[in-house]
C-alpha positions as CSV (number, residue, x, y, z in Angstrom):
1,X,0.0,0.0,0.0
2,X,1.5,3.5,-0.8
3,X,0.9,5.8,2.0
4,X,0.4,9.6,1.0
5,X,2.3,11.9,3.1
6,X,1.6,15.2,4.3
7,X,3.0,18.1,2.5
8,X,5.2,20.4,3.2
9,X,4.2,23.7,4.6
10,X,6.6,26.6,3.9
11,X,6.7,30.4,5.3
12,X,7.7,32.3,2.7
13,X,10.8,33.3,3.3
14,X,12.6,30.0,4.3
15,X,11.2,28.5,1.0
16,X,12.7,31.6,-1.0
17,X,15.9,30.6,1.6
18,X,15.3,27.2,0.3
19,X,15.3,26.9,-3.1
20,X,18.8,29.6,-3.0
21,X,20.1,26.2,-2.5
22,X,21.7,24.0,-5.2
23,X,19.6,21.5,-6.6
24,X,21.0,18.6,-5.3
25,X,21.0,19.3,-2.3
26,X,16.9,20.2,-2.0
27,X,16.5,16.5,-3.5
28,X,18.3,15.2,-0.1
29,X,16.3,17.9,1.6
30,X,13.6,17.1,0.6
31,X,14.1,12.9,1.0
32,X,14.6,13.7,4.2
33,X,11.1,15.8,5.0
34,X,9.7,13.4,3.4
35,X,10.9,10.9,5.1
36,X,10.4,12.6,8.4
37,X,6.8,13.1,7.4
38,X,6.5,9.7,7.4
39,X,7.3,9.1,10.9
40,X,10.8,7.6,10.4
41,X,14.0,8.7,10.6
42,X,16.2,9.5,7.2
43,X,19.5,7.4,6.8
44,X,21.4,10.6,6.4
45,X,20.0,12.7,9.3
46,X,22.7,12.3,12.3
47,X,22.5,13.8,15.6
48,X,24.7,17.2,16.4
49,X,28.0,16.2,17.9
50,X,28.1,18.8,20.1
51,X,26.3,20.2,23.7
52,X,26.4,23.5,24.2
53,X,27.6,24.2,27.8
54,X,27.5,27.5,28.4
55,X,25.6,30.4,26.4
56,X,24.6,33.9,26.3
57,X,21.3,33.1,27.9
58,X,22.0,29.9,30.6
59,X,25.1,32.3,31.8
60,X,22.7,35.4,32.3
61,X,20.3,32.8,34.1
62,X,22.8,31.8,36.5
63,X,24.3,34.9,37.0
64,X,20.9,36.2,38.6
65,X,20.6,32.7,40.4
66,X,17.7,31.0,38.3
């Protein structure tokens, strides 16, 4: 059975953003919604490598003791 997904909704300006970008790179992009739309997770999605441990705003929060 072919399941038909969502699609995508777009503010304006981050489609204009968007489709500034070469052309194969919105394919993968847009793989990726698609398969995201689906519920799964896309083979070439990876998680960030990074935590952030201090920034502008935690340091102001901690600063006034929140």
């Amino acid at each position: 059975m072919i399941e038909k997904t969502r699609p995508i909704s777009w503010i304006k300006a981050a489609r204009k953003d968007f489709e500034s970008f070469p052309m194969p790179i919105q394919t993968e992009a847009n793989r990726a919604l698609t398969v995201a739309a689906e519920g799964r997770k896309a083979d070439n999605v990876y998680p960030p490598h990074f935590k952030f441990r201090h920034s502008p705003l935690t340091d102001d929060l901690e600063s006034i003791g929140q």
